[in-house]
C-alpha positions in Angstrom: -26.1 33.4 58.3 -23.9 35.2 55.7 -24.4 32.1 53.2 -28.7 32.2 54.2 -28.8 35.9 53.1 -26.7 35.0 49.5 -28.9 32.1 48.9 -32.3 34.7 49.5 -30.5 36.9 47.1 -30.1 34.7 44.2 -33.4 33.0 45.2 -34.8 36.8 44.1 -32.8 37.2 41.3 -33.6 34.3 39.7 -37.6 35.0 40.6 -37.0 37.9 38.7 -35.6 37.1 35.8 -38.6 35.0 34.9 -41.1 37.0 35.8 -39.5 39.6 33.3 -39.2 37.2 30.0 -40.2 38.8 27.4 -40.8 35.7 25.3 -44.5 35.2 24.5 -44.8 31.4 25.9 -44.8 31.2 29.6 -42.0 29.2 30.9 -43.8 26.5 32.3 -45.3 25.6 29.3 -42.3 24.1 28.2 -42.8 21.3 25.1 -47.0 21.4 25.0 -48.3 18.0 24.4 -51.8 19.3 22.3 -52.7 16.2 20.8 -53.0 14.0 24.5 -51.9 10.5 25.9 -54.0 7.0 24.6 -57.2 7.8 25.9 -57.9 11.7 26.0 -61.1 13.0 25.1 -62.7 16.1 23.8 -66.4 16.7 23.2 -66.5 20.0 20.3 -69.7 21.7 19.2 -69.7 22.9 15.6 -72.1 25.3 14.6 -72.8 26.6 10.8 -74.1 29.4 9.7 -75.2 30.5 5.7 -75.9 33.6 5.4 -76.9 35.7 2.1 -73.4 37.2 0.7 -72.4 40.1 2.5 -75.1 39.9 4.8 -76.2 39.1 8.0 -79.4 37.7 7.0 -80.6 34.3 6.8 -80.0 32.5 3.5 -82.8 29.9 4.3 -86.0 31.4 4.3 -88.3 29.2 6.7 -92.3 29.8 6.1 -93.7 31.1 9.3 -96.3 27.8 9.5 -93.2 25.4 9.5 -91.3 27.5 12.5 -93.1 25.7 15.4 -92.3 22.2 14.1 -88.2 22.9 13.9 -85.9 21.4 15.8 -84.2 25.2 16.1 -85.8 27.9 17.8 -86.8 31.2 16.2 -83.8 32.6 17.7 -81.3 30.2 16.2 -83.1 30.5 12.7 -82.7 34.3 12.7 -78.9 33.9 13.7 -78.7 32.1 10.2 -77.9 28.9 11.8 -78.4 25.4 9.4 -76.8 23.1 10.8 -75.4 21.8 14.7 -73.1 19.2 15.3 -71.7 17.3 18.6 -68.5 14.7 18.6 -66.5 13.3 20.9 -62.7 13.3 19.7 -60.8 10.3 21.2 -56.9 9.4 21.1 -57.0 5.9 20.2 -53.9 3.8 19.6 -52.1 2.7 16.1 -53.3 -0.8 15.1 -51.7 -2.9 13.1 -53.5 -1.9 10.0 -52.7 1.3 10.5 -48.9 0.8 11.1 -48.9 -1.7 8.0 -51.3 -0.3 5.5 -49.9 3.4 6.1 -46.0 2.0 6.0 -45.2 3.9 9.5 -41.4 3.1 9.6 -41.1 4.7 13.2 -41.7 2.8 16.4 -45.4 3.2 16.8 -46.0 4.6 20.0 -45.2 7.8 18.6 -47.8 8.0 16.1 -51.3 8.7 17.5 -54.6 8.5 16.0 -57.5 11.4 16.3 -60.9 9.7 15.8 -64.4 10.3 16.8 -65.1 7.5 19.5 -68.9 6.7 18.5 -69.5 9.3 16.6 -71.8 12.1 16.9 -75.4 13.7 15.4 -75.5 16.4 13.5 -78.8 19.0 12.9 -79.4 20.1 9.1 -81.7 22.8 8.7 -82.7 21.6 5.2 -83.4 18.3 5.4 -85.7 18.8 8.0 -87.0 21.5 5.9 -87.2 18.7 3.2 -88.7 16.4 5.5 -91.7 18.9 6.8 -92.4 20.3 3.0 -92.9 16.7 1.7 -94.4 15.2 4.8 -91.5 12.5 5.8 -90.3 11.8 8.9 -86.8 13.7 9.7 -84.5 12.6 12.4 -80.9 13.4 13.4 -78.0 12.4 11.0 -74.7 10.8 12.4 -71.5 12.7 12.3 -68.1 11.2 12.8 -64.7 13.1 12.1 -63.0 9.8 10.6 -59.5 8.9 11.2 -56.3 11.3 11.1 -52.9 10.0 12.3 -50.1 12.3 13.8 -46.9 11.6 14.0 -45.1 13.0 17.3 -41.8 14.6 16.7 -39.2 16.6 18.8 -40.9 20.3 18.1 -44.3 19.3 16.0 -47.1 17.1 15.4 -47.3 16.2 11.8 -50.1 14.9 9.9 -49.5 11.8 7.7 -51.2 11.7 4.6 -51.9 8.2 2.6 -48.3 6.6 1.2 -49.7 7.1 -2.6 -50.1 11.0 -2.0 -46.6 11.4 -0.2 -44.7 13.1 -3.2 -47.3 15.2 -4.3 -48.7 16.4 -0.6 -45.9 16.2 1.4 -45.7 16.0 5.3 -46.1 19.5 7.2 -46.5 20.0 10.6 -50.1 20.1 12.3 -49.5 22.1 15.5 -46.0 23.1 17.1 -45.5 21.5 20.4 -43.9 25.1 21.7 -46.0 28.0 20.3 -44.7 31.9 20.2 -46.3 34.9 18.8 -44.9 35.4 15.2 -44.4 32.3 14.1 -45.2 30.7 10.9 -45.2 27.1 9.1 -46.8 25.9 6.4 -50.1 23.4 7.7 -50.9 21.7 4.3 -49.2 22.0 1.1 -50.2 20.0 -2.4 -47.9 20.0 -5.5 -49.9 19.4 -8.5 -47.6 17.2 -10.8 -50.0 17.6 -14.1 -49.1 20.4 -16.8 -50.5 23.4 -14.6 -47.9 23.0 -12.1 -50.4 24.5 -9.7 -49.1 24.8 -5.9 -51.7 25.1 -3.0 -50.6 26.0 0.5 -51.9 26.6 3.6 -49.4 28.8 5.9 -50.3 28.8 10.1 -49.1 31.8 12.1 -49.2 32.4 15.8 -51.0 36.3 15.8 -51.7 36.6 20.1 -52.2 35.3 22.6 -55.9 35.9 24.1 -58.4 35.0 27.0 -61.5 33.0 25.9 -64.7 32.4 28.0 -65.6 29.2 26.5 -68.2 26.3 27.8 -64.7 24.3 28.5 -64.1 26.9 30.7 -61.3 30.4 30.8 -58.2 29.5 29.0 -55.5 31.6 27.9 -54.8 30.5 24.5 -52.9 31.3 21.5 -54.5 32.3 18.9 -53.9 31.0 14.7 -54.2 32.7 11.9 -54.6 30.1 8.6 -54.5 31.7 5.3 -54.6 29.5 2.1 -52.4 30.3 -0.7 -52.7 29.5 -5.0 -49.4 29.8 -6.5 -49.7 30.4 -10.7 -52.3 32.0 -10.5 -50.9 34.0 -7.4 -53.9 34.9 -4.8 -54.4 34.0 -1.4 -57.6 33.9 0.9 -58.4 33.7 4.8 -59.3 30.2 6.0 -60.1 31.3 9.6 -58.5 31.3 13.3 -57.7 28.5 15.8 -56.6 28.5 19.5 -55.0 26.3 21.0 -54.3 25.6 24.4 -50.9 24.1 25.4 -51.5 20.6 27.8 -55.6 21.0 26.4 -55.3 21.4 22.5 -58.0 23.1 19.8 -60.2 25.0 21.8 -62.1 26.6 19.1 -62.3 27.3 15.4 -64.0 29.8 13.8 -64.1 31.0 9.7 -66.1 33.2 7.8 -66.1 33.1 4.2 -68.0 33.5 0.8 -68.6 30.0 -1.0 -69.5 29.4 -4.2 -71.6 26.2 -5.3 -72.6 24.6 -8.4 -76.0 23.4 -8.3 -76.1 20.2 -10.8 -79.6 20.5 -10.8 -80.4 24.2 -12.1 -77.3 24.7 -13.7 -76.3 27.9 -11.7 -73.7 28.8 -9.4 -75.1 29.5 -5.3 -72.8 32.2 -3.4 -73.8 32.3 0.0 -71.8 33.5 3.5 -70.2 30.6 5.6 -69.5 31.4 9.3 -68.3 28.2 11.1 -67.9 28.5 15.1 -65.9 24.7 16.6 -65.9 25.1 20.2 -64.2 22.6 23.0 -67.4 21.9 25.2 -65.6 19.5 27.7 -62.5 18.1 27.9 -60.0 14.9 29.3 -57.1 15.6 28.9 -54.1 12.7 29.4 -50.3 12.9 29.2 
């Protein structure tokens, strides 16, 4: 009885002691797998927005006799939306052209290619505009997110660029397999080896941890800050938020910046607001 009441005991204190960690990453998170086993699958919805700079209003002005024959409701054109896009992200395998052509020198099952499985369509505000105005026909675009290979490592996922830009982009992690508040590592990094010597890098930090409603469902995730850096000239720049979800991966994406375009054709620069909103729609997920 005496040896029952010690094991209850330590039973509690050991109950305790992990409900009182402190550490931001719950404990049964353990080593988060984000990227997903051979045949995961996540359908995202990506939706663009261009707004006037500084503003929230519309940079595409739409006549009121072409509003009826959108594919986008008054609503959405209000909102300053251009452009909608739906993909289906799939973990495929490494093929051999891959593992040759890329020079992979580790055994390949711990690489893992990201690619759209039969890609998607996409909505563009203008070219329907373009279509209506000149009396053609418009109809969905395709949209695929092309081919990126990670390479699966003790702590990380790291992205591997093409073998001829290794020395001047070199491998950086993608997403840290175990995530904390407060942590930092740089996401992409490019050394230009020309006279200006100029560095680009983008850093990722763990800033919270939050709860999203999202059309996936409610997820606690942790949420990304990426901030892009220009070294000589010294200036940096917010690139947006992700939030990831450990055994589940990017949940959503959002940015909102100022952009500046050359227009070839008029010879002038266009500025205009960018807000970008990625969200996980559906998800299967595989170890």
């Amino acid at each position: 009885m005496k040896l029952f009441k010690i094991g209850i005991i330590l039973l509690c204190l050991l109950s305790f002691s992990c409900s009182k960690n402190d550490n931001p990453v719950a404990s049964q998170d353990g080593f988060a797998d984000y990227i997903g086993g051979i045949g995961t699958q996540r359908v995202y919805r990506t939706t663009e927005r261009w707004l006037q700079p500084g503003t929230n209003i519309p940079y595409y002005s739409v006549p009121d006799s072409l509003r009826h024959r959108l594919s986008i409701d008054s609503a959405q054109i209000a909102e300053g939306i251009c452009s909608i896009a739906n993909y289906t992200e799939n973990v495929n395998e490494i093929g051999d052209d891959f593992y040759t052509s890329w020079k992979l020198n580790s055994p390949r099952n711990s690489y893992r290619r990201l690619a759209s499985l039969s890609g998607g369509t996409i909505y563009n505000l203008a070219y329907e505009l373009d279509a209506l105005i000149n009396g053609t026909v418009y109809s969905l675009g395709g949209y695929g997110i092309g081919d990126n290979i990670y390479h699966d490592s003790i702590d990380a996922y790291y992205s591997v660029p093409m073998p001829e830009n290794i020395k001047i982009a070199p491998i950086v992690p993608y997403i840290k397999k175990v995530l904390m508040v407060g942590n930092s590592w740089s996401r992409y990094k490019f050394v230009d080896t020309s006279k200006s010597k100029t560095t680009i890098e983008d850093i990722a930090q763990v800033v919270d941890k939050v709860h999203l409603t999202l059309s996936c469902g409610t997820v606690d995730a942790y949420k990304i800050k990426i901030t892009g850096y220009h070294y000589d000239p010294d200036y940096n720049f917010d690139m947006g938020y992700e939030y990831f979800v450990p055994n589940v991966g990017l949940v959503l994406k959002e940015s909102d910046m100022e952009l500046y375009q050359w227009n070839s054709s008029t010879g002038t620069t266009v500025a205009f607001r960018q807000i970008i909103r990625q969200e996980l729609i559906s998800y299967n997920f595989i170890k």
